[in-house]
C-alpha positions in Angstrom: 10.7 -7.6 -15.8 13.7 -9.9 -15.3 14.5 -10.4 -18.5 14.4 -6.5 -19.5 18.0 -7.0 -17.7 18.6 -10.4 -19.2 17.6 -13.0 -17.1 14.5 -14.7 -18.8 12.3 -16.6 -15.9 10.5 -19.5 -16.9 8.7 -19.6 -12.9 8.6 -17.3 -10.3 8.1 -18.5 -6.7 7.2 -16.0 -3.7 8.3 -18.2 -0.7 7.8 -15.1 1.7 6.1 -11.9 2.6 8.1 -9.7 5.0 8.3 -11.6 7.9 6.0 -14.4 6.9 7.5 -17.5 5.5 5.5 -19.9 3.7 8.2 -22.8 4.8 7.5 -22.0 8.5 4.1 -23.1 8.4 4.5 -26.7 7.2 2.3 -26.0 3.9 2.7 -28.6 1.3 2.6 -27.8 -2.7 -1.4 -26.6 -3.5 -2.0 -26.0 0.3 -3.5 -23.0 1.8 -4.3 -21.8 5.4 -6.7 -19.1 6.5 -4.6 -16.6 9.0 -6.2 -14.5 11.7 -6.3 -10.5 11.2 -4.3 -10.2 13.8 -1.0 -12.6 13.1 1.9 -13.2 15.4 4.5 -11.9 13.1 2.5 -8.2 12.5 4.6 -5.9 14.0 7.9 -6.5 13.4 10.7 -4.9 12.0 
């Protein structure tokens, strides 16, 4: 995709979705957390 407009990418990192930021919750590299169905941040805009 990126490099259809030049820019090759060798890695690709998705550090947040919408208003959910992977740095906010303290994960280190390979660490995952289960989230409840109902999360703080749903709702916002």
């Amino acid at each position: 995709m990126t490099a259809a407009v030049g820019f090759p990418t060798l890695r690709l990192v998705r550090v947040g979705i919408g208003a959910l930021d992977i740095f906010s919750l303290g994960l280190q590299p390979g660490e995952s957390v289960e989230l409840p169905p109902k999360a703080p941040w749903q709702g916002m805009a």
